[in-house]
C-alpha positions as CSV (number, residue, x, y, z in Angstrom):
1,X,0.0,0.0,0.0
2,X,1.7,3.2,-0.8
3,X,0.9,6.3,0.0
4,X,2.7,10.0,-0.9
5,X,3.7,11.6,1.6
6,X,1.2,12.9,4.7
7,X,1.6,13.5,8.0
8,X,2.3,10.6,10.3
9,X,-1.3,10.6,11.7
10,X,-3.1,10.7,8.5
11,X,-1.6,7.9,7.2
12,X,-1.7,6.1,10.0
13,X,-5.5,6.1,10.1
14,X,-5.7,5.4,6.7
15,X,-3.5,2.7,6.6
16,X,-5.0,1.1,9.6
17,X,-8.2,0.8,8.2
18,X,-6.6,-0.5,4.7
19,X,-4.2,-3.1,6.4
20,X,-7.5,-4.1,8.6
21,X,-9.5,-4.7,5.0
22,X,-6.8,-6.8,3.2
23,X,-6.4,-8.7,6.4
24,X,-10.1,-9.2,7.1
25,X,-11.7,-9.7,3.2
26,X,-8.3,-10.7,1.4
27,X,-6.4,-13.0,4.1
28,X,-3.5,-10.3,2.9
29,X,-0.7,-8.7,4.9
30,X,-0.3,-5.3,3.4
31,X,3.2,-3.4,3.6
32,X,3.2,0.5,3.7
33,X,5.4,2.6,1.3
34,X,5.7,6.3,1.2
35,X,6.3,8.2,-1.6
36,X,9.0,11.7,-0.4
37,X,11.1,13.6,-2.4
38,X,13.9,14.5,-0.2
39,X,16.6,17.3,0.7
40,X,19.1,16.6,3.5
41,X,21.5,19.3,4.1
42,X,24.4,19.7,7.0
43,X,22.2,21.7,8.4
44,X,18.3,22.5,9.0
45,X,18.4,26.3,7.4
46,X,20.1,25.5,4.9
47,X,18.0,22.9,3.9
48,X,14.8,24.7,4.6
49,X,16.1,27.7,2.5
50,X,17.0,25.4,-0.7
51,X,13.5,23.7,-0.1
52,X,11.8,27.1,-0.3
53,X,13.9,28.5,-2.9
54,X,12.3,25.7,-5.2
55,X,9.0,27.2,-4.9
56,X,10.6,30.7,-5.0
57,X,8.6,32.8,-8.0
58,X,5.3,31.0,-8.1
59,X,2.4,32.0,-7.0
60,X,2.0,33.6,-3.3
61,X,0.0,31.6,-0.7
62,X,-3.0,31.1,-1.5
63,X,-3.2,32.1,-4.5
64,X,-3.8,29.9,-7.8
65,X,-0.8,28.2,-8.7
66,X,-1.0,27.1,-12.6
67,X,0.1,23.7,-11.5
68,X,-2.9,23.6,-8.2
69,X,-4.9,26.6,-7.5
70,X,-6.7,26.8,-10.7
71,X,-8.0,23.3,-11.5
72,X,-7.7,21.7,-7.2
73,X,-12.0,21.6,-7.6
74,X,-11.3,19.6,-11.1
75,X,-9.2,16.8,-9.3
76,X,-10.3,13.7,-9.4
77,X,-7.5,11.9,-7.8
78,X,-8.0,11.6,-4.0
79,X,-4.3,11.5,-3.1
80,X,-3.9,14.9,-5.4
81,X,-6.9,16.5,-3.5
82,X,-4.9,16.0,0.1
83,X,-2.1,17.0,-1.5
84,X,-3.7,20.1,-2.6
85,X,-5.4,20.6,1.0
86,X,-1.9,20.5,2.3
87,X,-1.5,24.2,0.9
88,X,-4.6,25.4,0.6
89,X,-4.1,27.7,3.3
90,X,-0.6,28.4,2.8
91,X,0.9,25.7,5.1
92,X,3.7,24.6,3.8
93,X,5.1,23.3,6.9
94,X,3.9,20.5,8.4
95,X,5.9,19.7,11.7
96,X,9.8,20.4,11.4
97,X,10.3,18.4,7.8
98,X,7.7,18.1,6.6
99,X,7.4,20.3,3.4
100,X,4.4,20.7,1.2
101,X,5.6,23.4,-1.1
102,X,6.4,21.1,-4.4
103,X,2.7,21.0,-4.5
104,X,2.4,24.3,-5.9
105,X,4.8,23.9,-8.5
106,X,4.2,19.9,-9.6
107,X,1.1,17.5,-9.3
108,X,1.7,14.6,-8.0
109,X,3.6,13.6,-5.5
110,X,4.1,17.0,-3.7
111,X,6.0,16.7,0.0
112,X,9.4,16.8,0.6
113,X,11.4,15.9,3.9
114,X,13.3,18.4,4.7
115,X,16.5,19.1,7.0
116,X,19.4,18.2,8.7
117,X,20.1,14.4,8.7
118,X,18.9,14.1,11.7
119,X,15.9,15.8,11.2
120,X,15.2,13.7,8.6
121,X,16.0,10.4,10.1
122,X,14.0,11.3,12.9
123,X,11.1,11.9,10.4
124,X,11.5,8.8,8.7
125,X,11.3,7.2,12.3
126,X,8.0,8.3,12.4
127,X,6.6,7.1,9.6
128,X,8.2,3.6,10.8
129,X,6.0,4.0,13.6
130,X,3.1,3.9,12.0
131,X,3.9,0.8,10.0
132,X,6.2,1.9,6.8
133,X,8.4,-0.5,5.8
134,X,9.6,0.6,1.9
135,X,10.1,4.5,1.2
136,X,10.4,5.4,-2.2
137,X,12.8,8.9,-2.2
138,X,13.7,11.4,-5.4
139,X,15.6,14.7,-5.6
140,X,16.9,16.6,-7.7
141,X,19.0,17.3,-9.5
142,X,19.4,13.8,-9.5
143,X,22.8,13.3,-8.9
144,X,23.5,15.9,-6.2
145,X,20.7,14.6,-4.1
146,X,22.1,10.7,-4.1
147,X,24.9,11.9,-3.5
148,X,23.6,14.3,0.0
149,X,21.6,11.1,0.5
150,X,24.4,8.8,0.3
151,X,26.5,11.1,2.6
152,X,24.1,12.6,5.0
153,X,21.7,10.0,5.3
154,X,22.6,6.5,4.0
155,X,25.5,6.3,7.3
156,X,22.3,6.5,10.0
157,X,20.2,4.0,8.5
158,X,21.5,1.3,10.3
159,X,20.3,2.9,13.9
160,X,16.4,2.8,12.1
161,X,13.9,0.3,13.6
162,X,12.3,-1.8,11.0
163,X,9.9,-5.0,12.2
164,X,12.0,-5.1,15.0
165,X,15.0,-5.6,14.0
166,X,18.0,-3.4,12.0
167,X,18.2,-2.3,8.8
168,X,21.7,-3.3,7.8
169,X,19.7,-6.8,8.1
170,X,16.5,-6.0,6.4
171,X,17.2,-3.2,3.7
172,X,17.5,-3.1,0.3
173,X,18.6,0.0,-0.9
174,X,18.2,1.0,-4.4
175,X,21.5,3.6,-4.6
176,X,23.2,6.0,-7.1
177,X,24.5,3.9,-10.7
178,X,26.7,5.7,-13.3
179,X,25.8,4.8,-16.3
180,X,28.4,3.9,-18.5
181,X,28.3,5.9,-21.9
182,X,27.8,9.0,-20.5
183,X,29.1,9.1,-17.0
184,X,25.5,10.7,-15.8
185,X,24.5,9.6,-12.3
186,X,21.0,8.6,-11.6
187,X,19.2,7.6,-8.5
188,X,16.0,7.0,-7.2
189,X,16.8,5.4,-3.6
190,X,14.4,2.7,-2.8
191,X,14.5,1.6,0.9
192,X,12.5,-1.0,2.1
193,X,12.7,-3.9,4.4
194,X,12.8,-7.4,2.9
195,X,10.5,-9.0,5.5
């Protein structure tokens, strides 16, 4: 079951109910992913201010964004709706990495975790404690964020609880390739547990 990425508590209650479904009608075990994009920094402001300056030159909060504002009551998809409700308002904070602004400038998909590697960690913690087991994690550029992820992050995944045990044990980790004609990095980290 995957779901982009919410706060903690939404999916939780969402993903209860689903796992209770496949479980009761199905006789299925259901896994959770989340869907991030993701920018780890050394530190928190300077990852917050690269987050915002994303968004930087669209339109202000609250306002119709060509990409949301205009065509949010013309949405079908419910996971596009929630993400749209994430910045209705002009929240585009949601706890301390929890980032909403790539919703105004993409459909889809539209959070982005957000800080120190810490920070981050400790937000991908949470979303372990609701029940995710697989996180599916972009960037970009590309190559610069596998390479932040690989050296920020990837070194603290071994302290992450995963279905009680550690994840040097129970990860695969999809991590940056070269590819060999051109020398251009690519990545789209995959981290899941294999249980």
């Amino acid at each position: 079951f995957l779901k982009w990425g919410e706060p903690p508590w939404q999916i939780a209650e969402e993903y209860e109910e689903v796992k209770k479904m496949a479980r009761e009608e199905h006789g299925r075990d259901l896994r959770l992913g989340v869907r991030f994009h993701i920018l780890v920094r050394e530190d928190d402001a300077q990852a917050k201010e690269e987050a915002e300056s994303i968004i930087a030159g669209t339109a202000s909060y609250g306002e119709s964004s060509s990409v949301t504002g205009e065509v949010a009551g013309q949405v079908e998809s419910v996971s596009q709706q929630r993400m749209n409700a994430m910045t209705a308002e002009g929240r585009l904070w949601h706890g301390p990495a929890l980032f909403s602004g790539i919703n105004l400038v993409r459909q889809g998909a539209g959070t982005m975790l957000v800080g120190s590697p810490g920070v981050v960690a400790d937000a991908m913690r949470e979303y372990i404690d609701v029940g995710a087991t697989t996180f599916i994690l972009s960037g970009w550029p590309h190559d610069d964020e596998a390479r932040n992820f690989g050296k920020y992050l990837l070194p603290l995944l071994p302290s992450f609880p995963c279905v009680g045990r550690t994840y040097m044990s129970d990860v695969y980790a999809t991590l940056p390739f070269r590819l060999p004609t051109t020398g251009r990095m690519y990545a789209a980290p995959t981290i899941e547990s294999t249980r």
